[in-house]
Structures are given as C-alpha cells and as structure tokens.
C-alpha positions as CSV (number, residue, x, y, z in Angstrom):
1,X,27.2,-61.6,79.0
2,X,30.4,-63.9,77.9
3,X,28.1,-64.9,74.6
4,X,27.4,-60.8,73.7
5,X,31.3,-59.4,74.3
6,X,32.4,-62.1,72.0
7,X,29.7,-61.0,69.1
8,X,31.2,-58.2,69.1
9,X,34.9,-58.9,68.8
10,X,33.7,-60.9,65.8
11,X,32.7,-58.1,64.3
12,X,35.1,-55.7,65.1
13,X,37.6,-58.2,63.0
14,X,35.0,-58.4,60.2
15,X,35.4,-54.5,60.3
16,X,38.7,-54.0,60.3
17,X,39.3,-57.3,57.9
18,X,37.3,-55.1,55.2
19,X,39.2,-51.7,55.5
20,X,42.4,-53.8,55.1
21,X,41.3,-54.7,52.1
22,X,42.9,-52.6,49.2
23,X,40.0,-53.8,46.3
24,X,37.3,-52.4,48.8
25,X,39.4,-49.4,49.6
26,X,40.2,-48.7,45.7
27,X,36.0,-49.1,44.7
28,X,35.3,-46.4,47.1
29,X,38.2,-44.5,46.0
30,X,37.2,-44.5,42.0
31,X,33.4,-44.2,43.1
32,X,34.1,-41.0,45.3
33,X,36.3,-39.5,42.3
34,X,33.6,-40.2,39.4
35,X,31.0,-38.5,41.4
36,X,33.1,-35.2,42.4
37,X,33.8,-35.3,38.7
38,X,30.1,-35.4,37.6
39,X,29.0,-32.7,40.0
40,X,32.1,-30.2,38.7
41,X,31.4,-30.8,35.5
42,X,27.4,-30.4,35.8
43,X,28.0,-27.2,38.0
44,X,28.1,-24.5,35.1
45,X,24.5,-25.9,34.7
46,X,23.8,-25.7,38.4
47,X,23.5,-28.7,40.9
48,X,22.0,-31.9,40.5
49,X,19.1,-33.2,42.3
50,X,18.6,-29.3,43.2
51,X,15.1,-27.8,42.2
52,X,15.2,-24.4,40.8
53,X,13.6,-21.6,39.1
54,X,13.8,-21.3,35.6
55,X,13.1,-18.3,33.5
56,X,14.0,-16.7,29.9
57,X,14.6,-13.0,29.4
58,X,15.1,-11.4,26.2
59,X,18.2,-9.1,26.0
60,X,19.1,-6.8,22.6
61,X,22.5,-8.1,22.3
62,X,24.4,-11.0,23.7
63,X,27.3,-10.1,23.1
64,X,30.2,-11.9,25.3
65,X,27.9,-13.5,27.3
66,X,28.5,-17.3,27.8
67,X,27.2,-20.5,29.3
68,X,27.5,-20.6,33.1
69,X,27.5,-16.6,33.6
70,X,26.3,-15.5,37.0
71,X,23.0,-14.3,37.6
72,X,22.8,-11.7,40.2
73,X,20.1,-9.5,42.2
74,X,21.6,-7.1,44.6
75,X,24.9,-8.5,43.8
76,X,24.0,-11.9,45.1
77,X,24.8,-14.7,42.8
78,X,21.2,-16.4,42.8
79,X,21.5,-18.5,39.9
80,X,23.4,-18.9,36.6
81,X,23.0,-19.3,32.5
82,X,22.1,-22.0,30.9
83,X,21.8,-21.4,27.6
84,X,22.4,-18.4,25.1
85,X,20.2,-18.8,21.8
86,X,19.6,-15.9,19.1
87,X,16.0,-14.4,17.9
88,X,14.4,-12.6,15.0
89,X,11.6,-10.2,16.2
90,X,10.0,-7.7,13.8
91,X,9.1,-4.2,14.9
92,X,7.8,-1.3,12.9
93,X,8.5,-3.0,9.7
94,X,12.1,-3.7,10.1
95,X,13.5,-6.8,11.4
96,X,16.4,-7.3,13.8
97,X,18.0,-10.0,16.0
98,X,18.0,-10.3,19.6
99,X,19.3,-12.9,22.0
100,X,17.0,-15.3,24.4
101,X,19.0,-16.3,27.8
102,X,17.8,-19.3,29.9
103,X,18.4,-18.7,33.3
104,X,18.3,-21.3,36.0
105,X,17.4,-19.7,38.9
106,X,17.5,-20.7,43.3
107,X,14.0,-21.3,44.4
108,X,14.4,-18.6,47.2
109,X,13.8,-16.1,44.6
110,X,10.4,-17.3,43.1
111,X,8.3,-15.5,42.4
112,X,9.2,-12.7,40.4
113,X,7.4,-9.8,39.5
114,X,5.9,-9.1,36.3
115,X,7.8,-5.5,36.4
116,X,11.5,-7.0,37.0
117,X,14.1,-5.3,34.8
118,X,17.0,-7.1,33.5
119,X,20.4,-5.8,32.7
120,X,24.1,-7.3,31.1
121,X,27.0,-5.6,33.1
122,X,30.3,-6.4,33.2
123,X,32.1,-7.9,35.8
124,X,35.9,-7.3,34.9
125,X,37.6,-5.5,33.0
126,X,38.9,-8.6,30.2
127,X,35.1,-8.6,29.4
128,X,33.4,-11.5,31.8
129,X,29.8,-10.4,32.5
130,X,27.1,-11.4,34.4
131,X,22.9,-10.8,34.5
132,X,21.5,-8.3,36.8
133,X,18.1,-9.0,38.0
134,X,16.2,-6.0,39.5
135,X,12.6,-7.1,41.0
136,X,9.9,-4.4,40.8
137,X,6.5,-3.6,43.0
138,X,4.2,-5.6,40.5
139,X,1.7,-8.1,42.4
140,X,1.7,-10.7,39.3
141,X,4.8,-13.0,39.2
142,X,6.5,-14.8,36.5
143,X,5.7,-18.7,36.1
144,X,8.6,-21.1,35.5
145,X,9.5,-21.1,31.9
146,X,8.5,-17.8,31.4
147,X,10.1,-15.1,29.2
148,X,10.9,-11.9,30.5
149,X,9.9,-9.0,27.4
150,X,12.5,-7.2,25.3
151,X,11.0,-3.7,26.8
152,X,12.3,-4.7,30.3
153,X,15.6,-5.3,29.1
154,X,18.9,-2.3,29.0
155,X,21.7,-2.4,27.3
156,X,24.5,-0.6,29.2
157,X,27.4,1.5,27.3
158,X,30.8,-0.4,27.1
159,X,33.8,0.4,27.5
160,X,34.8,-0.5,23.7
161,X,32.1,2.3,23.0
162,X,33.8,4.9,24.4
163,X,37.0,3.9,23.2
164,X,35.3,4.1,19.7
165,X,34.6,7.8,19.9
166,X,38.3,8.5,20.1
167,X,38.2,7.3,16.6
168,X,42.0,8.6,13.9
169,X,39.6,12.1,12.9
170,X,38.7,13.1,16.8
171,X,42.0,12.7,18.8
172,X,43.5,15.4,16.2
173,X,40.5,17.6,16.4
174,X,40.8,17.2,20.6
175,X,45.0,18.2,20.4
176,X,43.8,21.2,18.1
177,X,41.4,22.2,20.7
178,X,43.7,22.0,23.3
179,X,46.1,23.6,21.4
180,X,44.0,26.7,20.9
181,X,42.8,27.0,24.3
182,X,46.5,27.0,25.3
183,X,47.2,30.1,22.8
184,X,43.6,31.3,24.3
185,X,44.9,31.4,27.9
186,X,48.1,32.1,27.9
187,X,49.4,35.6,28.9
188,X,45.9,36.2,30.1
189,X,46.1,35.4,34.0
190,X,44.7,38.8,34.9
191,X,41.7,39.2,32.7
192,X,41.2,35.9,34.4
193,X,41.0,36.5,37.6
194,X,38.9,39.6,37.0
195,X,36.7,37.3,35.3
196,X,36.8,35.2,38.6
197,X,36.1,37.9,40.4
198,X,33.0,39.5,38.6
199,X,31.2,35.9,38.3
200,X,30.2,36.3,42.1
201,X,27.5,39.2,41.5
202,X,26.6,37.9,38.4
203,X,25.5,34.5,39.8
204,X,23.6,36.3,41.7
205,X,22.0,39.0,40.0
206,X,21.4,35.3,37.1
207,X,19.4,33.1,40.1
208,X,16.0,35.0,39.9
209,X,16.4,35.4,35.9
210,X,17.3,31.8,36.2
211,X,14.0,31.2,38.5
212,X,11.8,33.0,36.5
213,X,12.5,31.0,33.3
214,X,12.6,27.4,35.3
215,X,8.7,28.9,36.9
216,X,6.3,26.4,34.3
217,X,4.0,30.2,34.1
218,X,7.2,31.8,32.0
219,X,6.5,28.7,29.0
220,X,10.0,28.5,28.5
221,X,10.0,24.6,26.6
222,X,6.9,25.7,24.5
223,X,9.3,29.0,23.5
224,X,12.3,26.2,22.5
225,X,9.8,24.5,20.7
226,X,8.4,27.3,18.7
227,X,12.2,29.0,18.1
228,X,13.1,25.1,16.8
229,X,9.8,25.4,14.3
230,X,10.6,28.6,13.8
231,X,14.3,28.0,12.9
232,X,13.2,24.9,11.0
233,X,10.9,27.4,8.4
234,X,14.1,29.4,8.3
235,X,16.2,27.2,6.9
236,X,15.3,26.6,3.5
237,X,16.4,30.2,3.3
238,X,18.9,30.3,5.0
239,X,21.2,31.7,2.1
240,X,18.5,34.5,0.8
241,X,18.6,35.5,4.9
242,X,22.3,35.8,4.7
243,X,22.1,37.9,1.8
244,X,19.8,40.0,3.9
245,X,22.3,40.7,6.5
246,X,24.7,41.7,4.2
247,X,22.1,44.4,2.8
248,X,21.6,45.5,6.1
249,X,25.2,46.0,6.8
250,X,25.1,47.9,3.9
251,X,22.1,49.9,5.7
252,X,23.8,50.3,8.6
253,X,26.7,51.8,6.9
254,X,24.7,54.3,5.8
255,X,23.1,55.0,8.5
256,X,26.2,55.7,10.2
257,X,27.7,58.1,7.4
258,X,24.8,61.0,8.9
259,X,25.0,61.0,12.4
260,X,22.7,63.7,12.6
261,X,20.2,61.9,11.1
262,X,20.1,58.8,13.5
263,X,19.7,61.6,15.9
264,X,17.2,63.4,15.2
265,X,15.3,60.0,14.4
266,X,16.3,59.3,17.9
267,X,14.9,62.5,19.1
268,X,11.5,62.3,17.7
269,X,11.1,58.2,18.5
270,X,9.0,58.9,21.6
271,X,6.3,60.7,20.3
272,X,6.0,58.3,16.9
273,X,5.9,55.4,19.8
274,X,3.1,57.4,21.8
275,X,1.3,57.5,18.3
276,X,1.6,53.6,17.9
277,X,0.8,52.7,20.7
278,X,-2.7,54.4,21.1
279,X,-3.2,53.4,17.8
280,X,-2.5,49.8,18.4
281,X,-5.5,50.2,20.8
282,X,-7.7,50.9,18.3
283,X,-5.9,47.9,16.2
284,X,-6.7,45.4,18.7
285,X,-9.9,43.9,17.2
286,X,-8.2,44.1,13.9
287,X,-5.2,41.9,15.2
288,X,-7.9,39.4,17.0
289,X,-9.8,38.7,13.9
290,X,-6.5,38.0,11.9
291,X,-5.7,36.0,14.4
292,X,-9.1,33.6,14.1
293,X,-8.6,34.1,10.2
294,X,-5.2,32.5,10.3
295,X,-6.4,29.9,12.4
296,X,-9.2,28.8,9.8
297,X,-6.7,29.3,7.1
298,X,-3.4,27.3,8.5
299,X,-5.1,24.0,7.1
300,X,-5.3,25.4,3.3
301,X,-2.0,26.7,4.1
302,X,-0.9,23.2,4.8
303,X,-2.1,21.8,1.5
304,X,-1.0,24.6,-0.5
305,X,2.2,23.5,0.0
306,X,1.5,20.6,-2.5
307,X,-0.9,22.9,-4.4
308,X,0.8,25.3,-5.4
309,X,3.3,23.7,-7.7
310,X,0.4,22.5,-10.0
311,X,-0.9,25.9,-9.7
312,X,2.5,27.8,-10.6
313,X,2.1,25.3,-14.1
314,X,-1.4,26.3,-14.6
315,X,-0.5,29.9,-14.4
316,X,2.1,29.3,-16.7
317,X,0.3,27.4,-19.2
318,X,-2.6,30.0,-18.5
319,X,0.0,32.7,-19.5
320,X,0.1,32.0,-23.0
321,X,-3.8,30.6,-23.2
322,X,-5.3,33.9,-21.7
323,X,-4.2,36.5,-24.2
324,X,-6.1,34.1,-26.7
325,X,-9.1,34.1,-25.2
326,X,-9.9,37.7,-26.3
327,X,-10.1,36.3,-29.7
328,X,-12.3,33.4,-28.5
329,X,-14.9,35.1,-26.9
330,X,-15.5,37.7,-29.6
331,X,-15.8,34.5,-32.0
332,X,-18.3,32.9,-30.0
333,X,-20.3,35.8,-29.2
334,X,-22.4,35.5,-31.7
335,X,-22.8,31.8,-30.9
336,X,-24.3,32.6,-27.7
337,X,-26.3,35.3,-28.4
338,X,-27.8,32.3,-30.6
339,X,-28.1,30.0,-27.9
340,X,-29.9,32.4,-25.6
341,X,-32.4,33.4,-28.2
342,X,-33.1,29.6,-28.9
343,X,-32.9,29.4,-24.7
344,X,-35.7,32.1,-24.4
345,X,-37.8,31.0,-27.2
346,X,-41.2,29.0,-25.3
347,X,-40.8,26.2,-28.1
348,X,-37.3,25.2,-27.4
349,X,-38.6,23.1,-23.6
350,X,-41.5,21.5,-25.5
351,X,-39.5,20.8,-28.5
352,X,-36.8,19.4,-26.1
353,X,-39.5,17.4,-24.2
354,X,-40.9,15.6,-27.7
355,X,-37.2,14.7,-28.6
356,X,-36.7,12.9,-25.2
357,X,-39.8,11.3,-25.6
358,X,-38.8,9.9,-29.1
359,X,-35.7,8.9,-27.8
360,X,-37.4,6.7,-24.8
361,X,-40.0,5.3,-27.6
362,X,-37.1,4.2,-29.9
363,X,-34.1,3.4,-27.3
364,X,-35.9,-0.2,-27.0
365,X,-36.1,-0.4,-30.6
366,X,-32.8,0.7,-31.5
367,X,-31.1,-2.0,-28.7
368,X,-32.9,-5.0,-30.2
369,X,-32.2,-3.8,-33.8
370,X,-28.5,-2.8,-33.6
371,X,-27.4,-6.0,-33.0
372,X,-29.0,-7.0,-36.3
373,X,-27.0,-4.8,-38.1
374,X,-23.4,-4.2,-36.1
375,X,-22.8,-7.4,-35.3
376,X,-24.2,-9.5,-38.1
377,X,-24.2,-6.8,-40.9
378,X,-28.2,-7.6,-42.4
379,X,-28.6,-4.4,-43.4
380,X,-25.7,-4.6,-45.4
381,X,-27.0,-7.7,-47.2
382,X,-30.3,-6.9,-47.8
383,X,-29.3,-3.0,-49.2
384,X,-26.5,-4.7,-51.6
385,X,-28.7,-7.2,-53.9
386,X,-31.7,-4.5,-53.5
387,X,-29.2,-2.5,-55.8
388,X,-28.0,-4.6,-58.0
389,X,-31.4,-5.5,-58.9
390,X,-32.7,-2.3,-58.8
391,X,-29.1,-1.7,-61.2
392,X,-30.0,-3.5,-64.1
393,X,-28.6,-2.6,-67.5
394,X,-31.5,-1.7,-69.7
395,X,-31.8,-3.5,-73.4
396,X,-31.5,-1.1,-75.3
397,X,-28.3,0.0,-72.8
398,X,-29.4,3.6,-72.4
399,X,-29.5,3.2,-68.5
400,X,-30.5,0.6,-66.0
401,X,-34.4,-0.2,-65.5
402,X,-35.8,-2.5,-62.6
403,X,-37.6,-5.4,-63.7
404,X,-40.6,-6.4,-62.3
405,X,-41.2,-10.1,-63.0
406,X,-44.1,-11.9,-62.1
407,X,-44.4,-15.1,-61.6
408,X,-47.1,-17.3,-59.9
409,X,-45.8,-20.3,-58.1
410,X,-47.7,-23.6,-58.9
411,X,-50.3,-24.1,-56.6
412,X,-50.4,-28.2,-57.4
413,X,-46.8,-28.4,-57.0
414,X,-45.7,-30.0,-53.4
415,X,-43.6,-28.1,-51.6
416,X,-43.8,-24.8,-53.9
417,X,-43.1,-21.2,-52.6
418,X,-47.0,-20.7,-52.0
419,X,-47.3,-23.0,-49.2
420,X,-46.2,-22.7,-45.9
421,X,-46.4,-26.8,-45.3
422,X,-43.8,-28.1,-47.2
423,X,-41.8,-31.1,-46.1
424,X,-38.7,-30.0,-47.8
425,X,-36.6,-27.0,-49.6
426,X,-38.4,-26.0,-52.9
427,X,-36.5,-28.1,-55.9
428,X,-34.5,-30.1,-54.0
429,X,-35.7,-33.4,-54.7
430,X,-36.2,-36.4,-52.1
431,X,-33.0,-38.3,-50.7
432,X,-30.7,-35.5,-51.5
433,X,-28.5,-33.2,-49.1
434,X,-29.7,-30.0,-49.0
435,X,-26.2,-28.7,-49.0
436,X,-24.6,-29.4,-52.3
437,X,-27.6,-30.0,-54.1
438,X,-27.7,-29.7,-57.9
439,X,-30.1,-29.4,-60.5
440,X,-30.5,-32.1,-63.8
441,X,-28.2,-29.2,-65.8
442,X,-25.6,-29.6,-62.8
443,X,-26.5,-26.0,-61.4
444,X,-26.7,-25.3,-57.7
445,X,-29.7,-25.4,-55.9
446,X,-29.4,-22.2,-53.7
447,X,-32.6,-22.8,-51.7
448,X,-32.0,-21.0,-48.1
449,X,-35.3,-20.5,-45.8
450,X,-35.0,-18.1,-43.3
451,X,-37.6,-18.0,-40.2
452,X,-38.4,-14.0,-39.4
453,X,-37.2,-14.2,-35.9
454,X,-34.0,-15.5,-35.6
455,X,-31.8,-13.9,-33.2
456,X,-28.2,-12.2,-34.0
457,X,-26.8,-12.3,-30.5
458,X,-27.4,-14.9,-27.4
459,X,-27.6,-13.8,-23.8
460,X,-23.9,-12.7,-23.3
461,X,-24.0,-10.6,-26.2
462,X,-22.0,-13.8,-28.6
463,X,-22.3,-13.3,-32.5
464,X,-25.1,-15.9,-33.2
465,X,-25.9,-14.8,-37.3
466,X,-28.2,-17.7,-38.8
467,X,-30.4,-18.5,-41.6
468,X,-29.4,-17.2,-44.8
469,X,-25.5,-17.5,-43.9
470,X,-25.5,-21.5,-42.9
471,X,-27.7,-22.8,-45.4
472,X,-29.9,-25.8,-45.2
473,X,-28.7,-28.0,-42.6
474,X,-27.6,-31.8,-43.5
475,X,-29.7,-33.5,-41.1
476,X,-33.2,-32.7,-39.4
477,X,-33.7,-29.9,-36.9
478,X,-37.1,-30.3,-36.6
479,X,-38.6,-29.7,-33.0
480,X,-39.6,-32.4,-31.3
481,X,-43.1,-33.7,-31.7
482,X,-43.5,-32.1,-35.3
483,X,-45.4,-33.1,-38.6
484,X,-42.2,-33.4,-40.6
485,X,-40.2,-36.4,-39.2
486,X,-36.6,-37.1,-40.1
487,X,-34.9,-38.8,-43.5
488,X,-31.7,-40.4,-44.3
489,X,-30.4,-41.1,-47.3
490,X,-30.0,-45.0,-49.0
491,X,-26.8,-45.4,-47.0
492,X,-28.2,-44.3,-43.7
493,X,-26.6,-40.7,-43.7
494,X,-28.7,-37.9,-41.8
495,X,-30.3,-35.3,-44.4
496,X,-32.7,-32.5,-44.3
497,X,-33.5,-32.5,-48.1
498,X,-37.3,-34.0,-46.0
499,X,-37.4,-32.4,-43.3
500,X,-38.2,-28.4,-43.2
501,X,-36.7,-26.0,-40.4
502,X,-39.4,-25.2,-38.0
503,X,-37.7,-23.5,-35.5
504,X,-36.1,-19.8,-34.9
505,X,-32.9,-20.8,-33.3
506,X,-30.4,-23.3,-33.9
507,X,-29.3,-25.4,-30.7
508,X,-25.8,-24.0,-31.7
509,X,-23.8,-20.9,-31.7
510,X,-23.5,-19.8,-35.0
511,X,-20.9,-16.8,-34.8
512,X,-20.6,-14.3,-36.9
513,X,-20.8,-13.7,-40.8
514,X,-18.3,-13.9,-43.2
515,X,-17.2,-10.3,-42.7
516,X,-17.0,-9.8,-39.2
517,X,-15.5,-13.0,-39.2
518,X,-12.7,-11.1,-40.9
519,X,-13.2,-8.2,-39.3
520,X,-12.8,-9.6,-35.5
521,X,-16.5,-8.9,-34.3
522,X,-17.3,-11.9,-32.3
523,X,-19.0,-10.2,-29.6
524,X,-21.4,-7.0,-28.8
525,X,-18.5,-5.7,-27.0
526,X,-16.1,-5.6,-30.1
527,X,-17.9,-3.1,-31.8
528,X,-16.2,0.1,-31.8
C-alpha cells in the first residue's frame, strides 16, 4: 500500500513539473492559436473535416453575390457559397451570360428534389445577399455535383430598379400630374361627396354586369382578343378613319340643321326595323353560306397580301399593253385562220408523223456527224479546195473550167497510190522523216494518209481532230503485232518514213484544228 501512494506522488510532481514549464506552456499556446486561425480562415468555405452536400445552380445574374454568402431554405442558413464563376449559354439564336454558383451544402438536407427552385434575395439594405433554396414535391433528387437548370432559377426586382424608373424625364411628368390633379380637385368638395355618395348603388347595380362578364359562357377574353385583332387591322388607317369622323361631324351637323327631319326618320324607324327584321329571316341562309365562303377564302386572303402588289404592276403594265392588243389580234387573224385550215386538213397528222419519223432516223446521224463538223471544221476543209479546184481559170481566160486529169498510178511501183500494202508514205524515200521531207528539186513532200474512221471527239466530248491536220508522225505507230515493223534513221532517231499508219486513233489527244484553236473550241460544250 506504502509502494502504490508513493507512485503516485511521483507522478503528481512529474505533472505539475511539466505545467511549470513555460516552453511546454508556450507550444500549446502557438499550436492552439494556429489552429483557431486555420478554422476562421477556412470557414467562408465551410468547416473542415465536415462532409457536406455540394451542388451548382445556375442563376441569370450574379450580380453582388460573393464568396461565403449564405445559403438558406426556410430562412435557415444550411450551407454557404463557394465559388461564383460566369457562363455563356445560347438560346433561340442569341447568346447571353449567366452565372454558375457552387454551393456547399449540410448533409441534413440531401436529397434534393429535382423540382427545387432557387432564388438571390437580399438580405440588407447596403446590398449583402444570400441564396434561397425552395424544395419542391418531385420524387427524383439531385446527386452531389449536380447543377440546378437556369429555368428553376428567379431573378427578383431590386431596389436600384425601382429607383431607376424615377429616372430626370418622370419625376417632372409625376409633379405635373400632381399638379393638375390639385387644380382638378380643388373647389370641388361637393361634387365629391355626391360622387361618394352615388358609388354605393352603382357598385351594386355593376356586381351582376360584373358577374356576367367574369361567367367563362359570356367569352369575354376571346372578345379582348378579337377587339386587339380588330384594332390591329385598324391601324394602318388610322389617319383615313380620322378623316372619317371629321366627315361625319360634318354629317351630323347637318343632320341637326332639320330637326324635323331626324324626326320624322325617328317616327317611321319602327316599321323599316319590322321590315329588316323579317327580311333578315329570309337572309339567314344567305348570311350562312357567306360565312363558309369566307372561311374557304381567308387563306387566299392571306396570300393576297403579298400578291397583290405584283398584281397592282401587272395591271399597270397591262394598262398600256391591252389597248394594243386590238391591233394584234386583227393582225394575226388571218394567221390563225391559216393555222386551223392547216389544223383541219387530214394530211397535216400524217405529214406530222413522217417528219417525226425522219427526225428519229437522222437524230443518230446528225449526233455522230456534228462533231465532225463543229468541232473540228471537216466540212469546211473538204468544201474549200473542192472550189478552188472546181475555180480554175480557163486558158483562154474566158471563165474557169474544172479539170479532169487522169492519171494511172504505177502498178510496179512500191508503195504507189494503187496499193493498200505499202510500207511507207508514197515518195518519201527510205530513212527519211516523214515530217519535213523534200524532194531532189527541194520541194515539200506533202504526203498525209488519212484512215476513214478517225474520231473528232473522245468520250468527254475533248476536240480530238487527226489525220490530215498532224501529218505523218516521226516515229512508228504501228499496232502491235503488225507486218510493217519500225525504222530509225543512221543515227538511231525514231522515223515513220517505213512504217505506215495502221490504226484509226492516235494514243494521244490531238485537240482541235488550227481554227478552233483560235477560235476557243476545245470541247463539245464550247460550241455556241
């Protein structure tokens, strides 16, 4: 028992050695500052070491709202914001900016709803604000991190709005007002309480009237709405209606200038009403059908509203046209009178049926052969020498004469006009280029051979004019496998002075010839 009671004095010395001690006591002291020191500065962002609720709600403005604001349902401060950043959403073609709170929220709240409404009031007057969280019915509940949409977001008037409306143009307009309602009621006490004192039965002689147009069966809102359509046609004219008035002030005036008149109009009302009226029986069905006619037609009165201007200029234009037209018709009545004699004759269908028959024969025709001559001008080439030899100056030079020459070609002679086996162009001798060949004399040697089916355009319609425009080639063009091998001359270069064309179509695109070179025609299409 001794050995235990002394343990423990020990101890209690150890105890009381440490709290005496002032580096102990001054540890403690600078540990318990730093920490209250973390946890006020860290409080605008809520507690540490506390789990929460976090959510993000989009608001249209964030104006004055700051870091560390109060959030609040039911007044209850249940969490506070955390951070404040701006957004660009685009709606309906226009863009705007909105601002995205983060809100760090007390886990007694979570869940909540999908349907909970957020709102920015103000919480002073100097400004400070604070969000308003209202929770709705809805079963589905936000996650943390979610966003709360821009549509479940208000934006309450301020107070700088109102302010704003007493803006330098409406305080003097509201001292003018008062002003005249001053002039208005002064001196005028009496007629007011009279006034007072007749409101009484009128309230209540206004209730039923009042009832009847609030009952849904009296159609009061679709009247406003047709009197606001009806107003709305109006006022385009609203000047020409004016001017109306004034004519019917002018009317009335005379009107009033025979009394007796107006009376006796008065007198004999009745009757003329009786009239109408059983007439208007009889002008029921009448009134019914122009009712379904204006139906059908309210549609074609709808786009006669952009019509009509066009039409108001073809009337116009058809103003001065029509009176012409007399002239016209009498000109051209002989022309159909023709016409339907040649309509009635029984030759005119078959004689119509033969042409379109000649025209389906020769259409094929006519497309392979046009290219011939539009795009690579044959005809033209062929007609022009046929002249000038058919042109020639007589001897005696009385007129021209055609000559016809015969000759006979030599039969023993390789490679003469006779044969169609020759191994090179007639009088171009062996070894020489066929282009730029010469005679002994020094003469050209014009020989050009032309296959009959060479073509004028390729596939894509591309001028592709050959044979009799390019020459002889320097260099064989013989199709492979053929009788007539190639040549070269004594220093190796290519020629075709030995070797004949045998084929239609030259592995190259030609073009065009000289002239619609120069005339721009490199294509089926460029022909006019």
């Amino acid at each position: 028992m001794a050995t235990v009671t002394a343990k423990r004095r020990r101890n209690r010395r150890r105890i009381f050695a440490l709290s005496g001690s002032p580096v102990l006591i001054g540890a403690v002291t600078v540990l318990v500052t730093i920490t209250a020191v973390y946890i006020a500065y860290t409080a605008n962002e809520g507690l540490p070491f506390v789990p929460s609720y976090e959510l993000r709600a989009e608001l249209p403005s964030g104006s004055k709202l700051t870091k560390g604001n109060d959030v609040r349902i039911g007044g209850f401060r249940v969490g506070l914001v955390t951070d404040i950043a701006p957004k660009v959403v685009e709606r309906g073609g226009r863009r705007r900016a909105i601002a995205v709170v983060t809100m760090k929220l007390d886990k007694s709240v979570q869940p909540l709803p999908r349907d909970t409404r957020v709102l920015v009031r103000q919480r002073s007057a100097l400004g400070l604000k604070y969000v308003e969280l209202t929770p709705g019915r809805s079963r589905a509940a936000f996650p943390p991190g979610a966003t709360i949409p821009l549509a479940q977001a208000r934006e309450p008037a301020e107070i700088e709005d109102l302010f704003a409306t007493f803006d330098d143009r409406t305080r003097p307009a509201i001292q003018d007002s008062l002003d005249a309602f001053g002039d208005a009621f002064a001196g005028r006490g009496s007629s007011l309480n009279e006034t007072i004192a007749a409101l009484p039965p009128l309230l209540r002689r206004l209730e039923p009237v009042a009832r009847n147009l609030a009952d849904p069966a009296t159609g009061l809102p679709r009247f406003i709405q047709a009197l606001r359509a009806f107003t709305g046609e109006l006022a385009p004219a609203a000047r020409e209606f004016a001017r109306s008035f004034r004519d019917m002030a002018t009317t009335f005036e005379a009107i009033a200038a025979d009394p007796g008149a107006l009376q006796r109009t008065i007198e004999r009302s009745p009757a003329t009403l009786d009239a109408s009226i059983s007439s208007f029986r009889a002008q029921r069905p009448l009134y019914a059908d122009l009712d379904d006619l204006s139906a059908r037609l309210r549609p074609a009165l709808r786009e006669a509203r952009f019509s009509l201007p066009v039409v108001d200029t073809a009337l116009l234009a058809g103003t001065d046209v029509l009176p012409r037209t007399v002239d016209l018709s009498r000109r051209t009545r002989s022309a159909l009178a023709a016409a339907t004699f040649l309509f009635t004759e029984p030759d005119t269908l078959p004689a119509l049926r033969d042409v379109r028959a000649a025209l389906t024969v020769t259409r094929p025709a006519a497309e392979f052969i046009a290219p011939y001559q539009t795009v690579c001008n044959y005809a033209i080439y062929f007609l022009h020498p046929l002249g000038e030899h058919q042109s020639g100056l007589s001897v005696d030079g009385a007129g021209t004469n055609q000559a016809q020459l015969l000759k006979l070609p030599n039969l023993l002679q390789p490679n003469n006009y006779g044969t169609s086996e020759s191994s090179r162009p007639v009088d171009v001798p062996p070894g020489m280029k066929a282009r730029g060949a010469r005679d002994a004399s020094g003469m050209p040697l014009h020989r050009l051979m032309a296959p009959p089916y060479s073509p004028a355009i390729d596939a894509q319609g591309n001028a592709d004019c050959q044979r009799g425009q390019e020459g002889y080639p320097n260099g064989p063009l013989t199709p492979p496998g053929s009788r007539y091998g190639p040549g070269a001359l004594p220093d190796g270069t290519p020629t075709g002075a030995n070797a004949a064309v045998g084929i239609n179509d030259y592995p190259i695109l030609s073009g065009g010839t000289f002239v619609t070179r120069r005339l721009g025609i490199t294509n089926l299409r460029d022909i006019p």
